[in-house]
N, C-alpha and C positions, 0 to 999 in steps of 0.2 A: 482378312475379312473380304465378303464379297459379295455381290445380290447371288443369294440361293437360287441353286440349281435343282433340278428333280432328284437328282444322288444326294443330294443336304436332308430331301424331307424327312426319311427316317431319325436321323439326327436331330432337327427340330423339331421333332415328337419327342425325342428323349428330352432335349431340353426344355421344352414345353412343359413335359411333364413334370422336371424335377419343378419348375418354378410356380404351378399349382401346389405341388407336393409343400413347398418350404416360405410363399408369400403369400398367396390365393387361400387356401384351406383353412390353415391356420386362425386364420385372421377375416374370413367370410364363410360361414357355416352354409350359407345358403349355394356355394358355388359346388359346382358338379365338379370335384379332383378329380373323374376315371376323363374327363372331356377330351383332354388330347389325345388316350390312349384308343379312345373311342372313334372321334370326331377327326381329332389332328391330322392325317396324314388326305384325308380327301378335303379340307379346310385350308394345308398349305398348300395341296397341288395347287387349287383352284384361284388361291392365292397368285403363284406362279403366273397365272395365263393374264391378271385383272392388272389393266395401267394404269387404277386408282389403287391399288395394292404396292406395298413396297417389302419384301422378304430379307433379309441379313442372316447371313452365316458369318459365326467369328470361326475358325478353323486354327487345328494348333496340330502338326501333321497328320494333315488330313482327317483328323475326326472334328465334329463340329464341339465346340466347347461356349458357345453360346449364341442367342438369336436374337434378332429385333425385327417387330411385325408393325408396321404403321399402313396410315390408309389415308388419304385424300378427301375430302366433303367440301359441299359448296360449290360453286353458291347459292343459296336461296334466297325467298321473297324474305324471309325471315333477317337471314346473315349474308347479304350479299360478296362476300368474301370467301377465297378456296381458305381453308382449314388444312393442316397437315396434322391427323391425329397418331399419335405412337402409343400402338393397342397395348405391346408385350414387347419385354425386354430381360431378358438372363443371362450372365452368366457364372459358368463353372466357381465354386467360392476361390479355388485354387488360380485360376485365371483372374480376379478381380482386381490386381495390385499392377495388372501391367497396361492401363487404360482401354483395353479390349471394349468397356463397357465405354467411355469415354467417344471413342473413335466408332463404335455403332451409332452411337447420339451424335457425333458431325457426319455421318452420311446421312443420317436422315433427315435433319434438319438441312443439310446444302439440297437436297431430292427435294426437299419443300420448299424451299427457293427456287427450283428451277422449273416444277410443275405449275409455279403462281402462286401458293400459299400465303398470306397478308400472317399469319401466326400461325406457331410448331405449338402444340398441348399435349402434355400426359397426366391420367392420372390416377395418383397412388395414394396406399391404405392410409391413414389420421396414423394408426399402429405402426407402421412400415418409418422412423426413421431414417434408418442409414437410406433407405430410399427416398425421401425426399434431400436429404444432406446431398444426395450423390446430382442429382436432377437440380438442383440451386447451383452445386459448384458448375455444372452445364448452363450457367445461364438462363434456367427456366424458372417462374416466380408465381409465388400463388394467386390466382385468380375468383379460383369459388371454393366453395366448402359445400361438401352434402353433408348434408342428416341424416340418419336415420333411427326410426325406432324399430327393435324387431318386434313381432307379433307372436 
């Protein structure tokens, strides 16, 4: 694992994609699945250059086999406190048993510690499970609930 490099973006397009393809889609009709294939790769470079951006490559020889994408906010008049948000998180199903995913979530929660973050948030589908099971065993605990109705 490692802070992605420009040689990772394409890789983190791919894993991007599968994770719109298999959590995102599924499970939010109103989300754009072609987005990373589209948007992804000038979204992480851009990523890359921004010191409120934080990029993770998992690598398993040398192909990328999953990523995690968080971002910095705050403070405001509103929340006077830095915020560490963790946008996107994949990995490969076959890599999932070896804490790959685990060890993305303490770099970037120590990265949000070290930037001044007061609290790490992620968050995921009501439908998504194992993904919240996975984000509790990380020590992360529920805070708000959306609603919604669709139209």
């Amino acid at each position: 694992m490692r802070r992605a490099r420009p040689e990772d973006v394409p890789g983190i397009v791919r894993s991007s994609s599968r994770l719109f393809a298999e959590d995102g889609g599924p499970r939010d009709p109103s989300l754009n699945t072609d987005w990373p294939r589209l948007h992804g790769a000038e979204a992480f470079t851009a990523a890359l250059r921004d010191p409120a951006r934080l990029l993770l490559a998992a690598l398993c020889d040398g192909e990328v086999v999953g990523h995690l994408s968080g971002s910095m906010s705050g403070p405001s008049a509103m929340r006077p406190v830095r915020s560490a948000t963790l946008m996107a998180l994949y990995v490969w199903p076959e890599h999932r048993r070896g804490r790959v995913g685990a060890r993305l979530v303490e770099a970037f929660v120590e990265w949000g510690r070290r930037e001044g973050a007061v609290h790490a948030e992620v968050t995921a589908s009501a439908a998504n499970g194992d993904g919240i099971r996975f984000y509790e065993r990380e020590r992360l605990r529920p805070q708000a609930l959306t609603l919604r109705l669709n139209l």
